[in-house]
C-alpha positions in Angstrom: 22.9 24.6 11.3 25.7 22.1 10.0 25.4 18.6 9.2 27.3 16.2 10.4 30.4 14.3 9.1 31.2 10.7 10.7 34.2 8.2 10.5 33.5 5.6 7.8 34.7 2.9 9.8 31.5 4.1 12.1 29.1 2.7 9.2 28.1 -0.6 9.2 27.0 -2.3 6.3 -11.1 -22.1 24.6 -14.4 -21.8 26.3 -16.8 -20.9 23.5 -17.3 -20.6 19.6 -15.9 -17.0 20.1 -12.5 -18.2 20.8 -9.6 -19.5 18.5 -10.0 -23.1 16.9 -6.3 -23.0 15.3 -4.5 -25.9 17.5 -1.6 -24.2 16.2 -1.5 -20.9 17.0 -2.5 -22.4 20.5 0.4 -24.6 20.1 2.6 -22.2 20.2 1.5 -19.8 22.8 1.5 -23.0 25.0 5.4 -23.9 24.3 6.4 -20.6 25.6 4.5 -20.5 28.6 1.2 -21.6 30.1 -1.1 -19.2 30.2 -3.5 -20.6 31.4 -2.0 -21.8 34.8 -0.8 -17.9 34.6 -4.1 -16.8 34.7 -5.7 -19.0 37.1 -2.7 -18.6 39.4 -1.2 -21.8 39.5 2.1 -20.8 37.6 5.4 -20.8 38.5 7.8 -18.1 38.7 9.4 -18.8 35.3 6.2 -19.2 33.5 4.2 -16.0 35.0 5.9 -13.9 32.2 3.3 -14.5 29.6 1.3 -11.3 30.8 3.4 -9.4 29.5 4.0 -5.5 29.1 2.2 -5.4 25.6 -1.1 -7.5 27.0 -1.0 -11.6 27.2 1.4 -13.7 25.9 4.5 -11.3 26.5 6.5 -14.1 25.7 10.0 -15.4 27.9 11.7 -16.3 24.2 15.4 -14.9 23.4 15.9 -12.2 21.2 16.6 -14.5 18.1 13.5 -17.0 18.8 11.3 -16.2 15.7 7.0 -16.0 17.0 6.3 -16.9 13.6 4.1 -20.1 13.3 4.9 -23.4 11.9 5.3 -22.5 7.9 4.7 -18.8 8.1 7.0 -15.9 7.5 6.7 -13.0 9.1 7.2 -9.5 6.7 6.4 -11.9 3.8 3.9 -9.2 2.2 5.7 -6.8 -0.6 6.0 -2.9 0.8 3.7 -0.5 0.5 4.7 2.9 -1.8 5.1 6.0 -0.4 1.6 8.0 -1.5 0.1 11.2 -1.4 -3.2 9.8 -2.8 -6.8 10.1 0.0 -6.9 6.4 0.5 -5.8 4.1 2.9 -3.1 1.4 1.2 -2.4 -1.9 2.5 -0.5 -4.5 1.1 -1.6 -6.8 -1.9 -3.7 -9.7 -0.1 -5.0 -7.5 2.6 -8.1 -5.2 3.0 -8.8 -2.3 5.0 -12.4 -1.4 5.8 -14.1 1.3 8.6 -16.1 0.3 11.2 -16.1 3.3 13.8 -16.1 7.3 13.0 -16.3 10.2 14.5 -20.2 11.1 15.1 -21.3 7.4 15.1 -24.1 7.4 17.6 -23.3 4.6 20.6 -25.6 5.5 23.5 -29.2 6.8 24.2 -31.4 8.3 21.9 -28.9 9.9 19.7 -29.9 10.3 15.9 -27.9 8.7 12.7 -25.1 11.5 12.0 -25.3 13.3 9.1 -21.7 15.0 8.9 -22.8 18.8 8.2 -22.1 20.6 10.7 -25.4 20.3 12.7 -25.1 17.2 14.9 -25.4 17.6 18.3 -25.4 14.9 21.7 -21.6 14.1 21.0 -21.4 12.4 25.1 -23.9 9.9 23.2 -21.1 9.2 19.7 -17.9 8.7 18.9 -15.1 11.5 19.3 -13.2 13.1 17.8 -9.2 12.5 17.0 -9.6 8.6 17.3 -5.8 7.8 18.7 -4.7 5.1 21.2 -6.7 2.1 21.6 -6.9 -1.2 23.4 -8.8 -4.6 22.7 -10.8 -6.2 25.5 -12.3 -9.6 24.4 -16.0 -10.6 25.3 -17.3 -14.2 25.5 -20.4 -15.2 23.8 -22.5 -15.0 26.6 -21.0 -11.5 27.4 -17.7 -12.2 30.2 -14.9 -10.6 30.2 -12.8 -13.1 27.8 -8.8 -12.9 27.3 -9.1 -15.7 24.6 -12.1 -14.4 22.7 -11.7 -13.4 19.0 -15.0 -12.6 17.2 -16.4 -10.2 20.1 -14.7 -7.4 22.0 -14.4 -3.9 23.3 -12.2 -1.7 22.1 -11.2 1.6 24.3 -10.7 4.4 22.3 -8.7 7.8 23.2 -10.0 10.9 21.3 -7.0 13.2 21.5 -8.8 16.6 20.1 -10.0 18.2 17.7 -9.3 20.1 13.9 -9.5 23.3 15.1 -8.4 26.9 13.4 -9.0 30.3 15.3 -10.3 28.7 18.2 -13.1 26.7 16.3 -13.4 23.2 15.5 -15.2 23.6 12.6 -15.8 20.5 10.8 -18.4 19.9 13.6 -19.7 23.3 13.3 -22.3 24.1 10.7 -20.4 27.2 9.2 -17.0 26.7 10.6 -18.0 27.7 14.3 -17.6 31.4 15.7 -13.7 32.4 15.6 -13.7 34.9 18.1 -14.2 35.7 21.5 -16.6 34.7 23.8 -17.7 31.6 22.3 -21.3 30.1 21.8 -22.2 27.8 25.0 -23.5 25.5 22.1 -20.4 25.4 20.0 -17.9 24.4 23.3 -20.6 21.9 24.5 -19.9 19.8 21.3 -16.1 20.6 21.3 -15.6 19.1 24.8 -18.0 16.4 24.5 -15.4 15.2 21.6 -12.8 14.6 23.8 -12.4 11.5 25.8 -12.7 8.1 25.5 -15.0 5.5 24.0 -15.7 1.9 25.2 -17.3 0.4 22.2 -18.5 -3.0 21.2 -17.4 -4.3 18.0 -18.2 -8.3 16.6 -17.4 -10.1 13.5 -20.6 -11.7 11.3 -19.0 -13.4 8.5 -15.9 -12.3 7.1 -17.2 -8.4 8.3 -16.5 -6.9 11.8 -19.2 -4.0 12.9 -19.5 -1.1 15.9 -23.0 -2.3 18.2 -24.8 0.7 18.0 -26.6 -0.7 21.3 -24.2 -2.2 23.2 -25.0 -2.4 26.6 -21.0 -2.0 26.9 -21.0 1.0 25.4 -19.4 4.1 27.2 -17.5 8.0 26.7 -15.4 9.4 29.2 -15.7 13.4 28.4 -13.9 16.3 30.2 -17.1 16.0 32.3 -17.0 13.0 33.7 -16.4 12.5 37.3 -12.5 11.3 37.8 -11.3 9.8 41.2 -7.7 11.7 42.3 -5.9 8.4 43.5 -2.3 7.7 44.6 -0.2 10.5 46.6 -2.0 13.7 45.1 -5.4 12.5 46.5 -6.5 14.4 49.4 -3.7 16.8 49.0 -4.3 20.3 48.9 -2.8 21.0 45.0 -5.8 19.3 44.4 -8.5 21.4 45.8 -10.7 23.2 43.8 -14.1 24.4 44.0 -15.7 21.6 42.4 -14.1 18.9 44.5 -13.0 21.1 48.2 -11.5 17.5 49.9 -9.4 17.3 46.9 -10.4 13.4 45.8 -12.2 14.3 42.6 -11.7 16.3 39.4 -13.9 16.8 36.3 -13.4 14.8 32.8 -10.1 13.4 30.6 -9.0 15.3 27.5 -6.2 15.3 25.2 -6.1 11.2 25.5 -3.1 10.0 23.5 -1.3 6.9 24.1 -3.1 4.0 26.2 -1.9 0.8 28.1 -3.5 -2.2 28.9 -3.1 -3.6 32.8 -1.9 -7.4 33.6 -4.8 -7.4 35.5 -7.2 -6.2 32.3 -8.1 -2.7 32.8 -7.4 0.0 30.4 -4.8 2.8 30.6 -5.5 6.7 28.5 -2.7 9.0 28.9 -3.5 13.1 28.9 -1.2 14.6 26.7 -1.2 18.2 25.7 -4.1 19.6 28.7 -2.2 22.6 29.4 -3.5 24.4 26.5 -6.7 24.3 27.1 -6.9 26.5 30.5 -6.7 30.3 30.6 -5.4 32.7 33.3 -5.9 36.2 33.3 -3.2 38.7 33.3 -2.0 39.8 36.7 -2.5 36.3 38.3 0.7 35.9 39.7 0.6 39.2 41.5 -2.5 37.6 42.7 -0.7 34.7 43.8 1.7 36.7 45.1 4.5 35.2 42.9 4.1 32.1 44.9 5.6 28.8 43.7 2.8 27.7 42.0 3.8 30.5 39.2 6.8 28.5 38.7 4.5 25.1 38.5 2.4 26.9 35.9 5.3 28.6 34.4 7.1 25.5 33.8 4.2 23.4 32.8 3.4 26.5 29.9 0.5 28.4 31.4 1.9 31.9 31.5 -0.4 34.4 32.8 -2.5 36.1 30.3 -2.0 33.8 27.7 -4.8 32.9 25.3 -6.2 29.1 25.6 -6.6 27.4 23.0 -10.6 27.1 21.9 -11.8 29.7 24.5 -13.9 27.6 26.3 -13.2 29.4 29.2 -15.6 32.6 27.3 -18.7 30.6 26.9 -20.6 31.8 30.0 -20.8 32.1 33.9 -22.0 28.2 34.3 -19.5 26.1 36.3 -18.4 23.5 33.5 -17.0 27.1 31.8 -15.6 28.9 34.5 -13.8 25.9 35.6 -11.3 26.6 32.6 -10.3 29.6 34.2 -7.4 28.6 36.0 -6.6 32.3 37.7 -6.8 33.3 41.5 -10.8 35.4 40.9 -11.4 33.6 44.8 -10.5 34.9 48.5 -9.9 31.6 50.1 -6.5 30.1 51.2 -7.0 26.8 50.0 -8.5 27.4 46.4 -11.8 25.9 47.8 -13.7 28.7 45.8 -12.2 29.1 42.3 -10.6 27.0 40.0 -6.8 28.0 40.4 -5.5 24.4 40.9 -7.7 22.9 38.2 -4.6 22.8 36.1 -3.2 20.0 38.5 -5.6 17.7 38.2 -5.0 16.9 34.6 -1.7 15.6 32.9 -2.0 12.2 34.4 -2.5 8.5 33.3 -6.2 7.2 33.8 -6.7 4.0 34.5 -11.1 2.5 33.9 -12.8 -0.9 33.4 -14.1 -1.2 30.5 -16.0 -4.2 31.1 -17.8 -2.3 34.7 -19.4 1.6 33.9 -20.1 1.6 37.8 -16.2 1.6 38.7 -15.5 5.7 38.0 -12.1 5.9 36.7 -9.3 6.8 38.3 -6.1 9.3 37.8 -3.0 7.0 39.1 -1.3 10.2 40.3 2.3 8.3 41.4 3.0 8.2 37.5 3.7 11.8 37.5 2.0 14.5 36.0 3.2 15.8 32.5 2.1 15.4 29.1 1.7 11.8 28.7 1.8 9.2 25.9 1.6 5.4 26.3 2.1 3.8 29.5 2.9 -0.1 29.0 4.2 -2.8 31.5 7.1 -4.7 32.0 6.5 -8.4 31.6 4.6 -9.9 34.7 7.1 -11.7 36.7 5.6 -13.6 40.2 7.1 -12.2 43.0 8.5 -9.4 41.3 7.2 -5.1 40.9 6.4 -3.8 37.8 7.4 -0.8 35.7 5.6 1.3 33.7 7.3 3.2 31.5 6.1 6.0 29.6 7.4 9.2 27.8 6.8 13.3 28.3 5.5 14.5 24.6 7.6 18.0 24.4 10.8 18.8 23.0 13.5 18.8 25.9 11.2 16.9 28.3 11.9 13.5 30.2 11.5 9.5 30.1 10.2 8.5 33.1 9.4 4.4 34.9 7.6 4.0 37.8 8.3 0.5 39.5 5.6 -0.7 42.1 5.9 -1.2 45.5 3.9 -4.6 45.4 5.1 -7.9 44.0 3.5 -9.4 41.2 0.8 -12.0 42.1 -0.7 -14.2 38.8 -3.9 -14.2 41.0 -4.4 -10.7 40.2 -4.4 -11.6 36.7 -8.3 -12.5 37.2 -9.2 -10.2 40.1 -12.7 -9.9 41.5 -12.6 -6.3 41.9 -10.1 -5.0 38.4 -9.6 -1.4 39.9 -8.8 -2.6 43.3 -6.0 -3.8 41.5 -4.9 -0.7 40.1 -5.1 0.4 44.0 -2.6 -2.4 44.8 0.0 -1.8 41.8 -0.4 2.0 40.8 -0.7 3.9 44.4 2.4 3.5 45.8 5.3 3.0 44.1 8.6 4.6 42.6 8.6 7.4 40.1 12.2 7.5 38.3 13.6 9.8 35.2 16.0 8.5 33.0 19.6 9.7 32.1 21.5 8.3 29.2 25.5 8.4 28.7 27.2 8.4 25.8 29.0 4.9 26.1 25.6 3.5 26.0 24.7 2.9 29.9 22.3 4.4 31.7 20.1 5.0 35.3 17.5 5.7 36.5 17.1 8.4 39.1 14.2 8.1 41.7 12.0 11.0 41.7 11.2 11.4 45.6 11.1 13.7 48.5 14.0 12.1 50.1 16.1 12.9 47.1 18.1 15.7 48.7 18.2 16.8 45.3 14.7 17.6 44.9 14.4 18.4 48.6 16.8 21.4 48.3 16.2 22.1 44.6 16.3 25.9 44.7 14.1 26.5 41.4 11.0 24.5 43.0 10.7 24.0 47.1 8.8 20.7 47.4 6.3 20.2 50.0 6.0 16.0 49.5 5.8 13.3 47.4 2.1 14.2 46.2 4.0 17.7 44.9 6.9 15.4 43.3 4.1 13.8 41.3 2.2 16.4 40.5 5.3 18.7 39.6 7.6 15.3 38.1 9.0 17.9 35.2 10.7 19.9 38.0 11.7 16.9 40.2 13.7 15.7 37.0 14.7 18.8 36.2 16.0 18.8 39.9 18.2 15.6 39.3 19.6 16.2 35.9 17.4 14.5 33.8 18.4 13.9 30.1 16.4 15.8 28.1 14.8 14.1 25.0 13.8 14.6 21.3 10.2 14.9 22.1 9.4 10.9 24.1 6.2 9.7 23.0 5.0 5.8 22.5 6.7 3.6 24.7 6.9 -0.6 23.7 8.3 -3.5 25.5 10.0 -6.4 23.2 8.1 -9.3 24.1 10.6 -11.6 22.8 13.3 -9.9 25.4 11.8 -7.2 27.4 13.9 -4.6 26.0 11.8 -1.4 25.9 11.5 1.1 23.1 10.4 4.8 22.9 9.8 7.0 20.1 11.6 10.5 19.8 9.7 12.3 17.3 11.4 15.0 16.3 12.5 18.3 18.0 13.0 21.4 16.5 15.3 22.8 19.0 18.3 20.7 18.4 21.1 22.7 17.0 24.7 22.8 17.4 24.8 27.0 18.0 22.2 27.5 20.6 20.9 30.8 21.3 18.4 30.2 24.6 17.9 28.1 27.5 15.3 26.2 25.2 17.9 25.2 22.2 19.9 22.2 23.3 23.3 20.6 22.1 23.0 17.2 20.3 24.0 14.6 22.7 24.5 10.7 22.7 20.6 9.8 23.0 19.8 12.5 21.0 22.6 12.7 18.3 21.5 14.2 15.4 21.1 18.3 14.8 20.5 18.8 10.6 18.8 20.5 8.4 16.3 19.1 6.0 14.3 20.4 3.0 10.2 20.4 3.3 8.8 22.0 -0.4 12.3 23.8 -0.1 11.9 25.1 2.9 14.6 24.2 5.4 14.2 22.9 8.5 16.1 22.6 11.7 17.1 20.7 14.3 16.3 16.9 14.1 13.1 17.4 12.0 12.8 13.4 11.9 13.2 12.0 15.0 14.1 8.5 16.1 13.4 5.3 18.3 15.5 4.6 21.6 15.6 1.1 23.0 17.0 -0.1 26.6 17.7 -3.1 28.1 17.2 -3.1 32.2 20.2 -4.5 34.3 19.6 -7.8 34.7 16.6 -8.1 33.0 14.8 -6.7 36.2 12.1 -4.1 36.0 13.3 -2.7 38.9 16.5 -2.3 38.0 18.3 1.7 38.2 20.7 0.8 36.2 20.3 0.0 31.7 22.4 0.0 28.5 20.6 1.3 25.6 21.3 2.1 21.7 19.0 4.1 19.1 17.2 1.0 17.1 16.4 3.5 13.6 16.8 6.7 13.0 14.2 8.4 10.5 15.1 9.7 7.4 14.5 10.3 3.9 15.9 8.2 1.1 17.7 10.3 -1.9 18.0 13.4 0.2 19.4 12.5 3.3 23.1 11.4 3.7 24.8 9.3 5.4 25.5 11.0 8.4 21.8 11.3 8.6 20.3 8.5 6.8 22.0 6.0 10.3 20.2 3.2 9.6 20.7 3.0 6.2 16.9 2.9 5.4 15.8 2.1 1.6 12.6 3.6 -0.3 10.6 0.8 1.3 11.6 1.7 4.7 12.1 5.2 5.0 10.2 7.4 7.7 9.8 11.1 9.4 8.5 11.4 13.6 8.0 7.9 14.2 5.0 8.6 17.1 3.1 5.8 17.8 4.8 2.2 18.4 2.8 -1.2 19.2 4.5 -4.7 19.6 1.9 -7.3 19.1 2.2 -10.0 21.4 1.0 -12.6 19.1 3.4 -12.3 16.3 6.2 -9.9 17.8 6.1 -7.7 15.1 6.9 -4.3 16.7 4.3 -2.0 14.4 5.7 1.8 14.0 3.3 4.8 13.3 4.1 8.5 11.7 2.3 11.9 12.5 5.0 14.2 10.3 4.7 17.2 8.7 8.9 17.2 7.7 7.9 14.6 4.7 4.3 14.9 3.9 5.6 16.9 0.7 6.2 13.5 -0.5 3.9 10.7 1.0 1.3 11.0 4.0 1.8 9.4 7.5 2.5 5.5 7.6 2.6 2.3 9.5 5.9 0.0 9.0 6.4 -3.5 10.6 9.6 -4.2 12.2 11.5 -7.6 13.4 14.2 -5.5 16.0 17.3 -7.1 17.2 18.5 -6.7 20.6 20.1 -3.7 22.5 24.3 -3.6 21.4 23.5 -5.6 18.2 25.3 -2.5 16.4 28.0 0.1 17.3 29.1 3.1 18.5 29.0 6.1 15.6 30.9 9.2 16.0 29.3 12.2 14.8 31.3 15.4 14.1 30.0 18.7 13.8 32.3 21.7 13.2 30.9 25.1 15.4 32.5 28.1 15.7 34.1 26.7 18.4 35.7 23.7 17.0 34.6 20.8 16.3 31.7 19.2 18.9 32.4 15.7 18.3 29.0 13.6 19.9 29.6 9.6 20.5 26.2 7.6 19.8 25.4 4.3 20.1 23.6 2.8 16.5 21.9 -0.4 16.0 22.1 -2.7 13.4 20.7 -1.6 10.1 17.2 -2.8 9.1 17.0 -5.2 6.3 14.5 -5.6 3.8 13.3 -8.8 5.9 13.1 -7.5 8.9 11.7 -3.5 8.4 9.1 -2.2 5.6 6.2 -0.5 5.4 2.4 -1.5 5.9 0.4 0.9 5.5 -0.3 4.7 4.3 -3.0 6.5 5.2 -5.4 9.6 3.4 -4.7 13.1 3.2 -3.3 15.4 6.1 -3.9 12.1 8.7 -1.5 10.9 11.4 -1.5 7.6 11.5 -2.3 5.9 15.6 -3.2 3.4 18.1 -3.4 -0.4 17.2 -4.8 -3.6 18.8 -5.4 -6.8 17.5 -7.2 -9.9 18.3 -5.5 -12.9 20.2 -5.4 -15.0 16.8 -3.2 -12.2 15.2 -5.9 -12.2 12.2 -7.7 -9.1 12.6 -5.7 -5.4 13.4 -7.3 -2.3 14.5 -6.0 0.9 13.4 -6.8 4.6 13.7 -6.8 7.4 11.1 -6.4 10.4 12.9 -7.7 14.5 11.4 -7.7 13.4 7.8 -7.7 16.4 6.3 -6.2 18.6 8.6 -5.1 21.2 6.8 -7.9 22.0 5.0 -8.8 26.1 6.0 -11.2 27.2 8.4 -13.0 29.1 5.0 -13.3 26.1 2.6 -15.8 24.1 5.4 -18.3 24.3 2.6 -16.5 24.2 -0.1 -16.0 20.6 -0.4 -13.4 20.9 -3.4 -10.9 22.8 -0.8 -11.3 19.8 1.4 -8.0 17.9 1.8 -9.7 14.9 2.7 -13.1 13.4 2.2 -11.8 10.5 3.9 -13.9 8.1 4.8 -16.7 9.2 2.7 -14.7 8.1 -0.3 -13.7 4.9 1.0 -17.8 4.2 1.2 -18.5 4.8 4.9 -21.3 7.1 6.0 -22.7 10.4 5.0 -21.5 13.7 3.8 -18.1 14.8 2.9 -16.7 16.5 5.8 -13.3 14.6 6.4 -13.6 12.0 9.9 -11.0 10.2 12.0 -11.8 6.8 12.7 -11.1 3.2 13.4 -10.0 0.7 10.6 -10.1 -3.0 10.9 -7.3 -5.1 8.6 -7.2 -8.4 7.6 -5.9 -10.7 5.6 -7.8 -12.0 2.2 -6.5 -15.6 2.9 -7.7 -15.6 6.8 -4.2 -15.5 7.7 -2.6 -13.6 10.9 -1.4 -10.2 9.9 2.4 -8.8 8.8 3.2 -12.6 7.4 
């Protein structure tokens, strides 16, 4: 693998005490639009953008107009040093402190955790793999409360687990059995870890705490009953023994990225569920080779290949078998096994978190595939709204969906919250996105009617429920560009321009060998190789952020331009055909992941999980002040093959400055860095601290000097030494609002 040369003329250098009191910060918020009108429904048009994308307050402001209040600078702290040290750095004037791990007990009778090995009830605590996360405010007296600043819930994904051979053994005593079949006790406690949380958290003092009795409190588990909504529901993909009519399936796992609804309800994407599911060799005979092979083929469940903790081993009850996704029935429909089980996960969920009687629900016309972050467009009256979210694999998609019905403010307060997510999330269009290289784009509508996915010859569709549940052969279907690996997904408040992070992809390379290895091309430029410990690595080992601009500023618009706002890169090592952005010590990053624009301040907050630089500082948050989609230029990269030269034309924007991109934060050992939420005065930011300590071995789980991390037991927070992800809270020393 080459690296690339370039042109240098292609460089370029308040209802209650629980609310906020600062007449200033509601100054401003005011200026730009009323939100208040907004949420009782008496806005106009022009004003209904403040519920915007990234929660309230998406803000109708140009590009240039600073959200910095009267006196304050935003990115006034000094950067944070790359580390390798098991703490958690901040910024001089600021403090980090840990309010909810892994094991905390938050419903029933459950016992204080102890952290060696031996807890059970974990449907009654806190999961595992804390990751994306939302902020739902509470009044005093217990409402609902979009103002409220010193009480709120906070939804919590819990992507997985830190597993090795099967086991997840920092929950297991001794490490868990590594082999096959496994305990019934051992997956009981490895499912109940995945999920979501609803927890209450308050502030007494200057100190926010978790309520250990909240009558809020709440998990979601892989065994949680799960409403099938939208196109799939009913449809007979979705049949399976447990749920025969096809309108139900059991639990949510591998939650990653998370949205939060105009209307207030929260949104968990399921990432990596294939995994998880086994089918036995000789199931597609069974099948008879029909096309749901090539569903499970393309979605990565080959037959006979080994899933990935076993569950599927630990006996002949129901909640096992049900991982089983092979053919063992005689029905037609899959009414008496579990072979369609796979189909029911890979979806965005949407759940109150204020109302535990509303079951949550999988919005179904977002597509099925391995999903990230799902955030909003702003709210406009009388217009749809997009989602937009990403597909977390190398060479997968980006995908909107853009609803049939027309944004009413009304709904921003609805009487029922999930009949809302009937309204906007049922019935809609699903589009994937292509990108060319002078910097335009489109997006193509993923439908039945498409008569290139009606006469796709890899994938005969049946409807628009098989569209959605098979979206990553639909947009294989219409040509799709393939991505760098899309994960988080962010819309600009200050323009609506829309950003995704491409985290890396291994499979880049300008001499592919297989259908999987893929040229560079204009939204995916780069194809390098970088040093780890001196070992090379290939492809575009770290990753990038996209940004687009919709035609006409219209969230249902087919039509975009779109640049690369920063490439990752490594100061010192990396040159300039590399190093695009021109980043500095105090900027530089590796698989930018998880991306979070506050609506209060506008700072766009970037998040690491990277193993291509961890040789020389752990994963990171950075604050960023973007410009604006075409505030750069196009760069021509060259790379010579044996074929020539491949010349790929890319469109860069401008280079960060020291005022406007610089890291935040680092986290402990062997973490990934995710998920963020803030309350409406800007002064308090939640953070999570995912697997610290990840790479410590399956053999040293006793041996506490062979743990990478005994984070957060070293930063003072509960018992043991076994390493925990969890939730930090950061503020600011002087009270102020956080990144100025």
């Amino acid at each position: 693998m080459t690296t690339p040369t370039l042109r240098p003329s292609d460089i370029f250098n308040n209802e209650d005490s629980n609310t906020s009191s600062n007449p200033t910060f509601d100054d401003v918020l005011n200026s730009r639009l009323s939100r208040r009108n907004v949420l009782r429904g008496g806005a106009s048009a022009a004003a209904a953008t403040v519920l915007g994308g990234v929660g309230l307050a998406g803000c109708a402001t140009s590009s240039t107009t600073s959200m910095a209040l009267p006196g304050e600078k935003l990115l006034a702290f000094k950067a944070v040093p790359k580390s390798l040290a098991d703490v958690v750095s901040v910024p001089a004037g600021y403090k980090a402190e840990v309010i909810y791990a892994l094991g905390d007990p938050i419903l029933g009778n459950a016992a204080p955790f102890k952290n060696d090995g031996t807890d059970a009830d974990f449907e009654l605590r806190a999961g595992d793999h804390h990751d994306g996360m939302e902020w739902f405010g509470l009044s005093d007296n217990g409402q609902p409360s979009r103002s409220a600043i010193n009480r709120g819930l906070l939804a919590i994904n819990h992507e997985a687990t830190t597993d090795e051979k099967l086991t997840s053994f920092f929950i297991h005593a001794n490490g868990g059995k590594a082999s096959l079949p496994r305990p019934a006790s051992e997956v009981d406690k490895e499912m109940a870890i995945h999920g979501v949380s609803v927890v209450e958290v308050r502030k007494n003092g200057n100190k926010w705490d978790y309520l250990r009795d909240s009558p809020f409190n709440r998990r979601l588990t892989p065994m949680s009953d799960i409403e099938i909504s939208g196109p799939a529901r009913g449809n007979r993909l979705m049949v399976t023994k447990y749920s025969p009519t096809g309108t139900k399936t059991r639990g949510t796992l591998n939650n990653c990225g998370t949205g939060l609804t105009p209307w207030g309800t929260f949104l968990t994407g399921e990432e990596n569920f294939v995994g998880y599911f086994h089918r036995t060799a000789g199931d597609d005979a069974r099948r008879g080779n029909d096309k749901s092979v090539a569903s499970l083929r393309r979605y990565g469940r080959a037959q006979g290949a080994a899933s990935r903790h076993g569950w599927e081993t630990a006996g002949s009850d129901d909640k096992y078998m049900r991982w089983n996704n092979s053919q063992t029935g005689t029905s037609a429909d899959g009414s008496d096994d579990y072979r369609n089980e796979l189909n029911g996960q890979g979806y965005v969920v949407e759940m109150d978190p204020y109302d535990k009687t509303k079951l949550a629900k999988k919005r179904t016309a977002l597509g099925r595939y391995a999903h990230e972050s799902a955030v909003f467009s702003k709210a406009v009256a009388g217009q749809p709204l997009a989602v937009y979210m990403g597909d977390d694999a190398r060479n997968e998609y980006i995908y909107k969906y853009v609803s049939n019905a027309r944004w009413d403010p009304a709904d921003a307060e609805p009487a029922n919250r999930m009949a809302a997510g009937d309204k906007y999330l049922d019935n809609g269009k699903l589009y994937a996105a292509k990108f060319n290289s002078d910097g335009t784009g489109q997006w193509v509508e993923l439908s039945i009617d498409n008569p290139a996915i009606k006469n796709f010859a890899g994938y005969r569709f049946a409807d628009q429920a098989d569209v959605c549940v098979n979206a990553r052969l639909a947009a294989d279907a219409v040509g799709a560009t393939k991505m760098d690996r899309p994960e988080w997904t962010g819309v600009n408040p200050k323009n609506g321009e829309v950003y995704f992070t491409l985290t890396n992809n291994t499979n880049r390379t300008t001499d592919p060998k297989n259908a999987s290895q893929l040229l560079p091309d204009a939204a995916n430029p780069r194809a390098y190789t970088d040093s780890r410990s001196g070992q090379s690595q290939g492809g575009n080992p770290n990753g990038h952020v996209l940004r687009l601009k919709e035609a006409g500023s219209m969230a249902s618009a087919t039509a975009m331009t779109w640049d690369i706002y920063v490439f990752g890169a490594k100061t010192g090592t990396s040159t300039a055909s590399i190093n695009l952005s021109n980043l500095t010590d105090d900027q530089d990053l590796s698989s930018p992941d998880g991306l979070w624009f506050s609506p209060y301040t506008g700072i766009c907050w970037i998040q690491t999980d990277d193993k291509a630089y961890n040789d020389k500082t752990n994963c990171m948050m950075l604050a960023a002040l973007p410009g604006q989609v075409g505030d750069g230029k196009a760069v021509t990269l060259n790379y010579p093959t044996a074929n020539g030269n491949l010349a790929v034309q890319t469109q860069v924007g401008k280079s960060p400055t020291a005022d406007t991109l610089k890291r935040f934060l680092v986290g402990p050992a062997g973490c990934e860095i995710t998920g963020a939420c803030e309350t409406p005065d800007g002064k308090a930011l939640f953070v999570n601290i995912q697997h610290p300590g990840e790479d410590t071995p399956m053999a040293a789980v006793n041996d506490v000097s062979k743990y990478q991390s005994q984070w957060p037991a070293n930063a003072g927070y509960g018992p043991g030494k076994r390493p925990r992800s969890a939730t930090i809270v950061i503020t600011k020393l002087d009270g102020g609002r956080i990144g100025t």
